[in-house]
C-alpha positions as a LaTeX table, in Angstrom:
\begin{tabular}{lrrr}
\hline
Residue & $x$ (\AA) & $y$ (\AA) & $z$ (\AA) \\
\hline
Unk1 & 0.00 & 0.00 & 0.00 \\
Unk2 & 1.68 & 3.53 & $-1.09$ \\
Unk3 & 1.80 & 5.75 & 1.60 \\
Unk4 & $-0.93$ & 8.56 & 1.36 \\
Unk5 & 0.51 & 11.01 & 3.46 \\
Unk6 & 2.91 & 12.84 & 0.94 \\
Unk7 & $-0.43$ & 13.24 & $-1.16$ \\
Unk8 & $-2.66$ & 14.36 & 1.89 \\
Unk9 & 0.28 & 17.33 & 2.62 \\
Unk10 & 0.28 & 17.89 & $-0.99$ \\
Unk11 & $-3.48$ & 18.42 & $-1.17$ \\
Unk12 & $-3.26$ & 21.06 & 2.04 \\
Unk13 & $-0.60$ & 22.69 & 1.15 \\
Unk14 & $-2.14$ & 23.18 & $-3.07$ \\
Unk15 & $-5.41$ & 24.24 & $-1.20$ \\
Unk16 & $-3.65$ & 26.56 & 1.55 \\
Unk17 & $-2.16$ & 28.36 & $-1.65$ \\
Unk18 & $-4.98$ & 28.78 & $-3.51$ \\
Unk19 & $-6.67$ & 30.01 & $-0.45$ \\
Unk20 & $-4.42$ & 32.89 & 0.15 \\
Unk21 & $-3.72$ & 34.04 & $-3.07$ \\
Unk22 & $-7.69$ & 34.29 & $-3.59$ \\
Unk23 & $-7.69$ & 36.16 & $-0.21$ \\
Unk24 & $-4.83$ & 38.55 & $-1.89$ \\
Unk25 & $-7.06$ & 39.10 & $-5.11$ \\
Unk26 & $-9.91$ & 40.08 & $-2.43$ \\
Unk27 & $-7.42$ & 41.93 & $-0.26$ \\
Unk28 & $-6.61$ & 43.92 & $-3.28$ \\
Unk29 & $-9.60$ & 44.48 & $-4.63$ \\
Unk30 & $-10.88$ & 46.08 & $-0.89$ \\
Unk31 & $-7.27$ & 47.92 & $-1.01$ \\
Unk32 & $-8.71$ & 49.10 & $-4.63$ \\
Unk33 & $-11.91$ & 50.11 & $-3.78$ \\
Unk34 & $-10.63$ & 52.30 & $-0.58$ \\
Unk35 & $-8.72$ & 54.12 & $-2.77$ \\
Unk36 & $-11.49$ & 54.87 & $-5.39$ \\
Unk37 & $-12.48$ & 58.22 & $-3.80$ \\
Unk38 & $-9.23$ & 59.54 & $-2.80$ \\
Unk39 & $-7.82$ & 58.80 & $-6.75$ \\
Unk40 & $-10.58$ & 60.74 & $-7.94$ \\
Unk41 & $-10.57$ & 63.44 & $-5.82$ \\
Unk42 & $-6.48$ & 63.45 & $-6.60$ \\
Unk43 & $-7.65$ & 63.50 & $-10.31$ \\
Unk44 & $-9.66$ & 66.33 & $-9.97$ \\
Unk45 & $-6.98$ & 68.36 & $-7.99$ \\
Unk46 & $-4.66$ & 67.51 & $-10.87$ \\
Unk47 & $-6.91$ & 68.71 & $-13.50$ \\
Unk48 & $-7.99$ & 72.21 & $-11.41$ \\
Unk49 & $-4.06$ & 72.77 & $-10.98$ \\
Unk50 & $-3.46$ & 72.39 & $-14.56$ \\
Unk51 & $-6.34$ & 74.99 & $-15.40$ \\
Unk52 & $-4.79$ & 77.40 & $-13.06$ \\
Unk53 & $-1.49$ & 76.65 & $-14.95$ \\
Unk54 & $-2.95$ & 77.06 & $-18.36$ \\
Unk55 & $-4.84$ & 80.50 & $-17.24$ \\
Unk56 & $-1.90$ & 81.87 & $-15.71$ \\
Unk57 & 0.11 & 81.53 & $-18.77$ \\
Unk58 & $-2.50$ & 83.40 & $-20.86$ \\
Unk59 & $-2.38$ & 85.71 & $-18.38$ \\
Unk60 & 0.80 & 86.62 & $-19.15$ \\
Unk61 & 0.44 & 87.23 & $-22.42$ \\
Unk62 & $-2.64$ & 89.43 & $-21.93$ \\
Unk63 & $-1.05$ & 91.20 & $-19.32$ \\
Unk64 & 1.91 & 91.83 & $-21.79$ \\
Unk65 & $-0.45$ & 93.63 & $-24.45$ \\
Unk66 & $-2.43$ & 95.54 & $-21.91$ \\
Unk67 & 1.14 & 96.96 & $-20.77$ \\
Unk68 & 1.93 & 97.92 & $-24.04$ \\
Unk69 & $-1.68$ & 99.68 & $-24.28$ \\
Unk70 & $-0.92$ & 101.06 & $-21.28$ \\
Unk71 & 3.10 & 102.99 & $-23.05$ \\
Unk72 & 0.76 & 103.43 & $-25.93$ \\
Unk73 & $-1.81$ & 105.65 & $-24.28$ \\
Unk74 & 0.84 & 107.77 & $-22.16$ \\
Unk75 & 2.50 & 108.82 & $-25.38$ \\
Unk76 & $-0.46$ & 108.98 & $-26.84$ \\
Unk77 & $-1.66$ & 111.46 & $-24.10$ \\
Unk78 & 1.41 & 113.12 & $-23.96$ \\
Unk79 & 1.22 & 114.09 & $-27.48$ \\
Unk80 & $-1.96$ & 114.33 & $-28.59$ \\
Unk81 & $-2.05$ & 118.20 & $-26.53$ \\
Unk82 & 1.04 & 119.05 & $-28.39$ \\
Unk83 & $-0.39$ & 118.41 & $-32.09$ \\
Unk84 & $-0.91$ & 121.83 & $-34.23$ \\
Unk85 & $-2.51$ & 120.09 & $-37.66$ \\
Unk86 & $-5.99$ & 119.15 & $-36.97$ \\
Unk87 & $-5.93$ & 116.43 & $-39.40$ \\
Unk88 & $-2.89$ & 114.73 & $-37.50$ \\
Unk89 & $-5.10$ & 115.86 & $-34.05$ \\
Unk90 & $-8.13$ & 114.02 & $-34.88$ \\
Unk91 & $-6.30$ & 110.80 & $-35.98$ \\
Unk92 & $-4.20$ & 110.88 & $-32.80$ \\
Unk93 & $-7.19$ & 111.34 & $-30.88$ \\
Unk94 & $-8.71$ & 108.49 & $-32.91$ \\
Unk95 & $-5.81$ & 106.04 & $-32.14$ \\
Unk96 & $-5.91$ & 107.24 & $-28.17$ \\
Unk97 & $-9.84$ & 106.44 & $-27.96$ \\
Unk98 & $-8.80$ & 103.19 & $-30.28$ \\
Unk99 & $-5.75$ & 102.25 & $-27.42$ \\
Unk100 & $-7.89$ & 103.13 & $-24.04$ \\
Unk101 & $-11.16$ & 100.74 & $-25.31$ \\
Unk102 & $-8.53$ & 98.05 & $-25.96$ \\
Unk103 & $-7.03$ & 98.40 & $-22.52$ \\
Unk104 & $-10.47$ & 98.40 & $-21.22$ \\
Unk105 & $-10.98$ & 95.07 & $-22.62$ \\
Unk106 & $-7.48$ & 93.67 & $-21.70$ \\
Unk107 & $-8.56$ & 94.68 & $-18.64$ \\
Unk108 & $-11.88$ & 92.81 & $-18.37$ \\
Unk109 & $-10.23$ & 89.83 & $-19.28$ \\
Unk110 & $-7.64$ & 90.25 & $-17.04$ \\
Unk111 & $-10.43$ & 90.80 & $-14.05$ \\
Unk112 & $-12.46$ & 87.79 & $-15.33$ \\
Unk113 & $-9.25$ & 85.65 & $-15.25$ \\
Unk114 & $-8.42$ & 86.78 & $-11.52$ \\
Unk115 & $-12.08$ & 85.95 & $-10.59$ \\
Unk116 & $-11.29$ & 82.26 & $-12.66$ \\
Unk117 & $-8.08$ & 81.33 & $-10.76$ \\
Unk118 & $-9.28$ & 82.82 & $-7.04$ \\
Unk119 & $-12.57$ & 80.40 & $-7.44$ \\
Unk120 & $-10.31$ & 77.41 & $-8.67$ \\
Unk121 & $-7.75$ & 78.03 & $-6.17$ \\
Unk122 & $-10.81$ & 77.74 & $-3.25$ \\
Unk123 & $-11.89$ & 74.57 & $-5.25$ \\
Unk124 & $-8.22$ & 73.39 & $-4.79$ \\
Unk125 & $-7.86$ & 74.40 & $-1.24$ \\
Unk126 & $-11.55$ & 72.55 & $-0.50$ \\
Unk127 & $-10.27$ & 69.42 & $-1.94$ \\
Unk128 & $-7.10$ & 69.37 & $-0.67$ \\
Unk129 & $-8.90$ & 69.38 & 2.67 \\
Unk130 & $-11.38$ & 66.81 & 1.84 \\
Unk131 & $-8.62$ & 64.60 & 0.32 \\
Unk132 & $-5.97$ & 64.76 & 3.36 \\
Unk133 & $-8.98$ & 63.29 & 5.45 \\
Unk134 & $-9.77$ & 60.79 & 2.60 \\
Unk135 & $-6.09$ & 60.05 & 3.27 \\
Unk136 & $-6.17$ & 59.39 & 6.77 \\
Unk137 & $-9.22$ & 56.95 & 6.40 \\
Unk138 & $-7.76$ & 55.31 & 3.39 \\
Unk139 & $-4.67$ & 54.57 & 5.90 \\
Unk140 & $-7.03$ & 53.56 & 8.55 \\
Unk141 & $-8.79$ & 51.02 & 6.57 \\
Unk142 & $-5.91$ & 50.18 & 4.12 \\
Unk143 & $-3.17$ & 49.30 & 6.13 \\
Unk144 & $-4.41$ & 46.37 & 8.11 \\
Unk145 & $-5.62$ & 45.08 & 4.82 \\
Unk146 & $-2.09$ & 45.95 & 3.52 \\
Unk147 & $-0.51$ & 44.29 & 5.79 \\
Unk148 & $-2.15$ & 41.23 & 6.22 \\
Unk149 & $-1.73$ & 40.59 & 2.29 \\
Unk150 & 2.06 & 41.25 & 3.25 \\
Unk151 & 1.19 & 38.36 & 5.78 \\
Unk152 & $-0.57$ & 35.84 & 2.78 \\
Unk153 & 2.24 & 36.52 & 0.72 \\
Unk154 & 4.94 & 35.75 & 3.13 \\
Unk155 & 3.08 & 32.37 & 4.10 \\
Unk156 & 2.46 & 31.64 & 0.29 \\
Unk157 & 6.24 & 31.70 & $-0.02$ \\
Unk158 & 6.99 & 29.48 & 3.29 \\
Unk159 & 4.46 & 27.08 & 2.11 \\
Unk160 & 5.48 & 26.98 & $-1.82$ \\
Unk161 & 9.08 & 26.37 & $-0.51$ \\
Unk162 & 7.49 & 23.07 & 1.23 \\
Unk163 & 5.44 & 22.57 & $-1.63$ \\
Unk164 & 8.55 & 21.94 & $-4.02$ \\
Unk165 & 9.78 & 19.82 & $-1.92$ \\
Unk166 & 6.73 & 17.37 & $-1.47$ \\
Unk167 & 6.20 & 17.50 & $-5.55$ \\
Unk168 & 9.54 & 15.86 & $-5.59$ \\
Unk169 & 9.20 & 13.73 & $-3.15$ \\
Unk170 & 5.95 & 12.06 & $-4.69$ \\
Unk171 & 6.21 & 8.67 & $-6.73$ \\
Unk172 & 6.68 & 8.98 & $-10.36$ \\
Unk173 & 3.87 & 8.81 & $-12.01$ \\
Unk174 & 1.84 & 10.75 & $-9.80$ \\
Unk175 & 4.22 & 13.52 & $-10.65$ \\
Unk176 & 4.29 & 13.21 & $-14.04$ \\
Unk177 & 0.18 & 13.28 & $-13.68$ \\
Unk178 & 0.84 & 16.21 & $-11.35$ \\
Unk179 & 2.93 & 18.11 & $-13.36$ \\
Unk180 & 0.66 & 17.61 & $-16.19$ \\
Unk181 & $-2.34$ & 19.15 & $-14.70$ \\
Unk182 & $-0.59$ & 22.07 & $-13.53$ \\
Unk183 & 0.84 & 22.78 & $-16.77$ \\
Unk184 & $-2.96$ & 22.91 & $-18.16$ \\
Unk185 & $-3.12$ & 25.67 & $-15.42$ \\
Unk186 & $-5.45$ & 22.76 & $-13.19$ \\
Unk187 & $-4.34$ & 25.13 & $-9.46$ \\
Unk188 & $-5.02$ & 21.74 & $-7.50$ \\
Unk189 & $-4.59$ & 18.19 & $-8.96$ \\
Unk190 & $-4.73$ & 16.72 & $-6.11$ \\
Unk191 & $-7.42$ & 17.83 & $-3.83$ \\
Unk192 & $-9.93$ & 16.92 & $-0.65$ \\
Unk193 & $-13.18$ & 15.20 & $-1.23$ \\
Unk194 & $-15.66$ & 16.80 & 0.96 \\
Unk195 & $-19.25$ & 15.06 & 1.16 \\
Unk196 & $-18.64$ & 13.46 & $-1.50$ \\
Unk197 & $-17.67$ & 15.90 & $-4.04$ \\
Unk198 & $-14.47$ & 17.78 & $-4.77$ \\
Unk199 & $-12.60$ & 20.40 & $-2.54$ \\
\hline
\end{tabular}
């Protein structure tokens, strides 16, 4: 009679593995879902940042043509007084009406943009509130969940060292049976039979 009990520590130690690498795949897939909320709220943070970024730079460039309205009119002004020809005073007076309405919209737009980037700076500073709390309860529930997959995996390698060892030590056929099955990805060839049907 061939003795069983190589096959019966086979069976627990196949089943022990699959059962803590399926409790990693749930592990992760809590770890996952914690994580949900805080991602998006990091996405969004992202995304307001980067509109900031964007309206700052235009900005710049607005701010750069109202400034040059801005030399334009105080020659303008300086001048216009000084002009004899009324042909030459009309068009200067024109170009300085002309130069002041532009400013006057550069200046609108530069209002509406300050009015843009002070509400999405508030927006930023809400949800950089909301998500250092989502961080602390994403640590609070995460970790233990962390680390007992840390756990799983570290008794997943003990037992897989054992494992090797007991898939060598079984007779030959049964290995060659064994090996088989696990190469058509079969996670336990050799398993319980519990009431009568299979573990």
């Amino acid at each position: 009679m061939p003795d069983k009990q190589p096959l019966i520590e086979l069976a627990v130690s196949d089943r022990d593995i699959t059962l803590l690498k399926n409790a990693c795949v749930k592990l992760d897939n809590m770890i996952q879902s914690c994580r949900e909320e805080l991602d998006q709220h990091l996405e969004e943070k992202e995304k307001k940042q980067e509109e900031v970024q964007k309206i700052e730079g235009e900005r710049k460039e607005i701010q750069f043509k109202f400034d040059l309205q801005d030399q334009l009119i105080g020659k303008l002004e300086s001048q216009v007084p000084n002009i004899r020809n009324q042909k030459e005073y009309v068009a200067s007076k024109k170009q300085l009406e002309e130069a002041r309405k532009g400013r006057g919209l550069l200046e609108e737009m530069l209002l509406e943009m300050d009015i843009k980037v002070e509400e999405l700076n508030s927006i930023i500073e809400n949800l950089t509130k909301l998500i250092l709390e989502l961080e602390t309860s994403y640590h609070n529930v995460a970790d233990p969940l962390i680390e007992n997959k840390k756990e799983n995996q570290t008794k997943i390698l003990e037992i897989s060292t054992n494992h090797s060892d007991l898939v060598e030590s079984l007779p030959k056929p049964i290995k060659r049976f064994y090996d088989k099955c696990i190469l058509n990805q079969m996670h336990q060839p050799i398993c319980f039979i519990v009431e009568k049907s299979c573990s």
